[in-house]
C-alpha positions in Angstrom: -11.5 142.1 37.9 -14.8 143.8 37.1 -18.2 141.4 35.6 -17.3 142.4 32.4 -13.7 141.3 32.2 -13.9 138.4 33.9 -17.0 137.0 31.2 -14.8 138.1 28.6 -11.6 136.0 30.2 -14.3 133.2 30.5 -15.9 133.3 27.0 -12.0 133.6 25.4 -10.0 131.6 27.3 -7.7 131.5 24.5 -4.7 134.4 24.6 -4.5 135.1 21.0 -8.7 135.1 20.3 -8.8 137.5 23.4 -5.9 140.0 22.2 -7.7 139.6 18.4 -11.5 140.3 20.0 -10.3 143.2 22.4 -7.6 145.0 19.9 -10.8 145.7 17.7 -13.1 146.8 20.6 -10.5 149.1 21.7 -9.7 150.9 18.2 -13.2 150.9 17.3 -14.2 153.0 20.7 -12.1 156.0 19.9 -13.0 155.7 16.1 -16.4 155.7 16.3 -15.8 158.4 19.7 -14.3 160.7 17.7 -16.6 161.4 15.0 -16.8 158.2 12.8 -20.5 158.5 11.7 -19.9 155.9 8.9 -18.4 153.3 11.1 -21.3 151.5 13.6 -20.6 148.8 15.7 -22.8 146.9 18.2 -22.4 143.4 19.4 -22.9 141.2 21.7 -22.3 138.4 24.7 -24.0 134.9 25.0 -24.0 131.8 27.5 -26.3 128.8 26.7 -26.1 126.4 29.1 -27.8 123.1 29.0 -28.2 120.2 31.0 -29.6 116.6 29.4 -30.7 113.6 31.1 -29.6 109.9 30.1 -31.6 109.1 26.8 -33.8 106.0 26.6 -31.7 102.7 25.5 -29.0 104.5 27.0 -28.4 106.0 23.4 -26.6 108.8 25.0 -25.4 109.4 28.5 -26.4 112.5 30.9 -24.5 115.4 29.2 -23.6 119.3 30.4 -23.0 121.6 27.6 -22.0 125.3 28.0 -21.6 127.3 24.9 -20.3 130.8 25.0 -20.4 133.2 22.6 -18.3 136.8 22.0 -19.2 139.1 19.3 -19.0 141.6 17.4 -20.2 143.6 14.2 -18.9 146.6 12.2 -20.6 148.2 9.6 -18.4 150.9 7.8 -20.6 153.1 4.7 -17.8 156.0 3.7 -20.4 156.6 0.6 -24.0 156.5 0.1 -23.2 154.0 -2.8 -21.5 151.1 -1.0 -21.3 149.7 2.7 -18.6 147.2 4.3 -20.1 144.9 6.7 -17.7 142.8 8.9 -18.8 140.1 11.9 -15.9 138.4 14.2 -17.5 135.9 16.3 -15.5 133.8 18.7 -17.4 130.6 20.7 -15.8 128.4 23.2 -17.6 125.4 23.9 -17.5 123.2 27.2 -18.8 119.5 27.0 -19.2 116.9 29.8 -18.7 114.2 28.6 -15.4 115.1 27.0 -16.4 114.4 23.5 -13.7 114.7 19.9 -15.6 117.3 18.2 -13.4 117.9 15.3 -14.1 115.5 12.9 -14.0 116.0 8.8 -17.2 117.4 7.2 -18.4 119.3 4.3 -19.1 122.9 4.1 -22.3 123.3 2.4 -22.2 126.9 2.1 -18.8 128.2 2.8 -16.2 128.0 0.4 -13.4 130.3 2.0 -11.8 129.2 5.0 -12.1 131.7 7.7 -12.1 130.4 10.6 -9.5 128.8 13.4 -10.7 126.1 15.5 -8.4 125.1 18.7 -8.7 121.6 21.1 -8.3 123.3 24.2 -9.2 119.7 26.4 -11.0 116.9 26.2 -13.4 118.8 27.5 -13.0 122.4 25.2 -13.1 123.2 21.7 -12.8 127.4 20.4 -13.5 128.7 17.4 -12.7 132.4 16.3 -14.2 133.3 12.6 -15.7 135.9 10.6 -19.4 135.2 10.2 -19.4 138.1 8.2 -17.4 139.8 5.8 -19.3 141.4 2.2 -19.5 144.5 0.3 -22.7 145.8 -0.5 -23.6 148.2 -3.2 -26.5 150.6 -4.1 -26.8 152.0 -7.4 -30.4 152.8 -8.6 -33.0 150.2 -8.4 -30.1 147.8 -7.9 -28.3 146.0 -4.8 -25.6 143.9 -4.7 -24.4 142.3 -2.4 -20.7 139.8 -2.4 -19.0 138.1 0.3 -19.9 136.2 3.9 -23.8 137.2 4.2 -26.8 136.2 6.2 -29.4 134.7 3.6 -32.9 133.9 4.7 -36.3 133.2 2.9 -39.6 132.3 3.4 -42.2 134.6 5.3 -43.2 131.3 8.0 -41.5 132.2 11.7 -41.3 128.5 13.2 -40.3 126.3 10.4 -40.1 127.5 6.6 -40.1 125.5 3.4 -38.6 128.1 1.5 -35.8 129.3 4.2 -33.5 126.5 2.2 -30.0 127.7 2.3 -29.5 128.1 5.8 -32.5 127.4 7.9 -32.7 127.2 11.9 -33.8 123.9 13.3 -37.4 124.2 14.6 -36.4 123.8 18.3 -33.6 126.2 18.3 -32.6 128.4 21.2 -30.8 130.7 19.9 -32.2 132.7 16.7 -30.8 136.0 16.5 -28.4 135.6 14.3 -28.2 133.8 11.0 -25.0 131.7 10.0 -23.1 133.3 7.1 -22.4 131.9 4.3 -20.1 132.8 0.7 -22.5 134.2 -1.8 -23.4 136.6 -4.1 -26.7 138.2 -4.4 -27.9 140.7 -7.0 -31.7 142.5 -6.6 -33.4 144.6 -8.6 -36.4 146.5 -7.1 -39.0 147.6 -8.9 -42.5 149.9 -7.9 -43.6 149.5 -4.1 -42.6 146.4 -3.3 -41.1 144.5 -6.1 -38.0 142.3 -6.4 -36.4 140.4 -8.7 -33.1 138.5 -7.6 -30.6 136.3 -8.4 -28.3 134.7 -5.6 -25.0 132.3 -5.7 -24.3 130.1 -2.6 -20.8 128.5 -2.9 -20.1 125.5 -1.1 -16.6 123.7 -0.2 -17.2 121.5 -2.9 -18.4 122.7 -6.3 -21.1 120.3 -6.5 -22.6 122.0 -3.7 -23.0 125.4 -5.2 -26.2 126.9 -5.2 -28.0 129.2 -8.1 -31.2 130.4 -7.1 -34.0 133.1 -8.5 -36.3 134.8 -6.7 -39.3 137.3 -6.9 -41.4 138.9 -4.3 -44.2 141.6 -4.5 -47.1 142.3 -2.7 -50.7 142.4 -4.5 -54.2 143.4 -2.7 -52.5 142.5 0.5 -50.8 139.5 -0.3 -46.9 139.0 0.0 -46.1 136.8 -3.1 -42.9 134.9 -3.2 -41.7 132.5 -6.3 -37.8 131.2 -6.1 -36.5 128.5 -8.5 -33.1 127.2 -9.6 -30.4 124.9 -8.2 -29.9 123.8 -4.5 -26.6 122.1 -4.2 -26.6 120.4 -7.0 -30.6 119.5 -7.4 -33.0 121.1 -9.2 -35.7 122.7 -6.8 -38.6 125.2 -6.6 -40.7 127.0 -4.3 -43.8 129.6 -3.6 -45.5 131.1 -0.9 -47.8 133.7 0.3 -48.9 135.6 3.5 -52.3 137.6 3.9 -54.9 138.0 6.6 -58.1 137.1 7.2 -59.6 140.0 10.0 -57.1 139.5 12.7 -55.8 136.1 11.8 -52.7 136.0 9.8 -52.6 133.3 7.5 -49.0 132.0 5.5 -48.4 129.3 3.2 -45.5 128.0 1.2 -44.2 124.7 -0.2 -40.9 123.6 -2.2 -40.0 120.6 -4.5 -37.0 119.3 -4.6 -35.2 116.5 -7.1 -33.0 114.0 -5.2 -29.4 113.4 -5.8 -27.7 109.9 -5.6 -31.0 108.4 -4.3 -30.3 105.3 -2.1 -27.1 105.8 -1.2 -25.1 106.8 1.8 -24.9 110.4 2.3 -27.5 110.8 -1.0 -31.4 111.7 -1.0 -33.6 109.2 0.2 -36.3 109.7 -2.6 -36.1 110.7 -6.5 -38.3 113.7 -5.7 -39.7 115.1 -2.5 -41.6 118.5 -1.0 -41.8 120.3 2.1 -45.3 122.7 2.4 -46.7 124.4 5.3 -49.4 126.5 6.8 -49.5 129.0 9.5 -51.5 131.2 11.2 -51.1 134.0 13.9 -54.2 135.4 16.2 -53.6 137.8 19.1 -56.2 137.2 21.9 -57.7 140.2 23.6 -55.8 139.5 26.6 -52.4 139.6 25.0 -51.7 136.4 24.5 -50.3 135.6 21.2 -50.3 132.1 19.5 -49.1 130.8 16.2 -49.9 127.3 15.0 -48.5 125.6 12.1 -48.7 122.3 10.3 -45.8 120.7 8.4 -45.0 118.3 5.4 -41.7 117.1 6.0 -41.3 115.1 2.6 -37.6 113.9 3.2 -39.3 112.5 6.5 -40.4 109.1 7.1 -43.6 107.6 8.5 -41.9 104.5 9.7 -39.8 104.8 13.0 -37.8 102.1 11.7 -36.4 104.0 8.9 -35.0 107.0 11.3 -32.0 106.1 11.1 -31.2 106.1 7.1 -33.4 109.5 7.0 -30.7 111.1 9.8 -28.0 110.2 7.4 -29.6 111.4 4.6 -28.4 114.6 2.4 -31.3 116.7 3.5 -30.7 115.9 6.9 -27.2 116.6 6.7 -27.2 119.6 4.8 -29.6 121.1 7.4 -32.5 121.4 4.7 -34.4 119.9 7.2 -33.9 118.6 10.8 -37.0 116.6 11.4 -37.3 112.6 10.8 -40.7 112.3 10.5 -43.2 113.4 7.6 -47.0 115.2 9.4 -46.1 118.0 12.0 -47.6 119.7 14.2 -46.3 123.3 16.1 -48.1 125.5 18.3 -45.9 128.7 19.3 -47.9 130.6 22.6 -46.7 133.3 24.2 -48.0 136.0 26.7 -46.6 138.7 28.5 -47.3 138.1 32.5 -45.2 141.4 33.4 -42.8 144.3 31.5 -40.2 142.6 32.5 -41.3 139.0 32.0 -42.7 136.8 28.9 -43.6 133.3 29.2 -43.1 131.6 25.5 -44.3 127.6 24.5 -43.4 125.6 22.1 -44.8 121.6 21.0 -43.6 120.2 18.0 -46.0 116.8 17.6 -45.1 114.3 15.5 -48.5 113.6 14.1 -47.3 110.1 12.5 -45.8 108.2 15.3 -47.4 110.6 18.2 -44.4 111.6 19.7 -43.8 115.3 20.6 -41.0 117.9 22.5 -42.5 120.0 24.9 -40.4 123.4 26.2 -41.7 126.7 28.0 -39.3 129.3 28.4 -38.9 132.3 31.1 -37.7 135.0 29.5 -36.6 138.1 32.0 -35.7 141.1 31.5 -32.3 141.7 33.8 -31.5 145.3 32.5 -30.7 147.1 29.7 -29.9 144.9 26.8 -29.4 142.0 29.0 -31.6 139.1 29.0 -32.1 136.0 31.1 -33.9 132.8 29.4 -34.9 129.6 31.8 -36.1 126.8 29.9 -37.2 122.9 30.3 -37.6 120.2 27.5 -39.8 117.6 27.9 -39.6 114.9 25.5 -42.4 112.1 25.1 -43.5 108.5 23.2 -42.6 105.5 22.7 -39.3 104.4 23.7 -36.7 102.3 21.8 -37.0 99.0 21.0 -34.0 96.2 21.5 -34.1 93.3 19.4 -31.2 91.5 20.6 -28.5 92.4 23.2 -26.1 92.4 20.0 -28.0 94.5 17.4 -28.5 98.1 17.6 -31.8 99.5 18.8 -34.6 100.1 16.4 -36.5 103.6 17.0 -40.4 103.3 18.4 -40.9 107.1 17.7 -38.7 110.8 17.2 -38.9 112.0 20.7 -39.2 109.1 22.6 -35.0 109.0 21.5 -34.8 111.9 23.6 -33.7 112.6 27.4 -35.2 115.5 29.2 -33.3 118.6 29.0 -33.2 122.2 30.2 -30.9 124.9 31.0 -30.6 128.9 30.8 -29.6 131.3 28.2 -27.5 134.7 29.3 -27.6 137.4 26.4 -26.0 140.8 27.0 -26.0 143.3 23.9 -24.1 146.2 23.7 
């Protein structure tokens, strides 16, 4: 069994999700080998692994988790007018301690069911779905878009106020790509760089559904965006902008949101609430790079104690946000110390209770399109608290909840 067969047999243990993943690959190759210029495919392979030490209060005990990830993307444009995009992606995830991780929850931005989840152990879990699956069309000024999508705003790269539907946690490994999720999207573009849109998220539930307006253009250098509407069921809006100053790039943006079912469990934690940010971006003579950014987390709390009621609340849940406390702090460094080698940082500081995460990351260069990340998470301030050998613990700070943790990241593209 050659590398590449026996990753594949390891990343789909599952018979039918490996017949499913490797019938396409195969009638794609002489497809596209035989002339298909409108059909492109690419995808990819991907192995995090991750090791975390006890946490403090023993919260949580020393885990080992290994995801692994199988994908891949078609793109099939017959006519100049419209485009069929379609993204099966399989992941089988490995957990030690065995942990139950099917349990009931709500879609926030999926309303068809199209995915397939299998308990392979106490240990396993798979799950084969189509992260994307839409039909675009181009006619004139206008595109429109229908179907499983990636949706992204917000100009921001570590943590955006405006990148509300389906945002990446700040300490995220792997970014490449964006969740999908149900929607239609309609744009109209207009002189340079001028757009007007309009965009429907559905959810499982209707009272989730999303209906949202945006506009972007660009002015004497500035990237102007405005977007307004409904966010699941609360009324929000938004703006930013992105510009230099010299060689310093400079962003900012801030939303405001109107809370749902404030004070109870699973609502919004305050009637009304905003999230703003600045950043900037310099490039140092000697290559290094570094971006810094400061953060209003507005569904965040200043008071450790009250953690644990902002983790359960909606904005938490629905992934609007994925911080608990309300004054960041991120610095983003990163300098290339050979081709083949880049040495990346990132510190988020929770400026209220002085806690902070810590992680450098290796990032090698193992051939063509295949990629080796080594990281390490350090996690610091104050730990727990106990009260009484019969109550829970009350939280001291964010990070000081936290175990050490570190692992690698194997990406192969193809």
């Amino acid at each position: 069994m050659n590398p590449l067969h026996r990753y594949i047999a390891q990343a789909l243990p599952d018979p039918v999700a490996r017949l499913v993943f490797l019938g396409l690959v195969f009638w794609l190759l002489p497809v596209t080998g035989a002339g298909g210029a409108d059909l492109q495919w690419s995808g990819s392979f991907k192995s995090l692994n991750i090791y975390s030490k006890e946490a403090p209060a023993d919260l949580l005990p020393a885990t080992r988790v290994s995801s692994n990830r199988a994908r891949l993307d078609v793109a099939w444009q017959a006519d100049p007018v419209w485009q069929v995009e379609a993204a099966l992606d399989y992941r089988y995830l490995w957990n030690d301690p065995p942990t139950a991780l099917f349990r009931p929850t709500t879609d926030f931005n999926r309303r068809l069911d199209l995915e397939k989840d299998w308990q392979h152990s106490g240990h396993a879990t798979g799950r084969l779905q189509f992260d994307r699956l839409n039909l675009q069309v181009r006619t004139g000024p206008v595109d429109m878009k229908v179907g499983r999508q990636a949706i992204g705003f917000g100009r921001i790269v570590v943590f955006s106020p405006l990148d509300v539907i389906a945002p990446f946690p700040p300490d995220a490994i792997d970014t490449d790509v964006r969740s999908g999720v149900d929607a239609l999207q309609v744009v109209y573009n207009y002189g340079l760089d001028g757009r007007l849109g309009a965009l429907a998220v559905w959810g499982e539930d209707s009272s989730y559904d999303s209906y949202l307006g945006t506009w972007t253009d660009n002015s004497n250098g500035l990237d102007l965006l405005l977007i307004g509407g409904q966010l699941r069921g609360r009324n929000m809006v938004g703006a930013g902008l992105a510009g230099s100053l010299g060689t310093l790039g400079l962003k900012a943006e801030v939303s405001l949101h109107d809370g749902r079912d404030t004070g109870r469990i699973g609502g919004d934690l305050y009637d009304s609430y905003a999230l703003a940010a600045v950043e900037g971006w310099y490039r140092f003579d000697n290559g290094l790079s570094l971006i810094t950014q400061y953060l209003y987390n507005g569904p965040g709390s200043k008071n450790p104690e009250r953690y644990p009621a902002v983790l359960e609340s909606a904005p938490l849940q629905e992934g609007l946000t994925a911080l608990l406390g309300r004054n960041y702090l991120f610095v983003v460094p990163a300098y290339d110390i050979h081709p083949l080698a880049t040495l990346q940082g990132l510190l988020i500081y929770n400026l209220d209770d002085q806690s902070a995460l810590l992680r450098p990351t290796l990032e090698l260069s193992l051939a063509d399109n295949i990629s080796l990340d080594l990281f390490w998470s350090w996690c610091t301030g104050e730990r727990p608290r106990s009260l009484s050998p019969f109550l829970p613990v009350v939280p001291s700070s964010e990070f000081g909840l936290r175990g050490d943790s570190g692992g690698l990241f194997l990406k192969w593209y193809f």
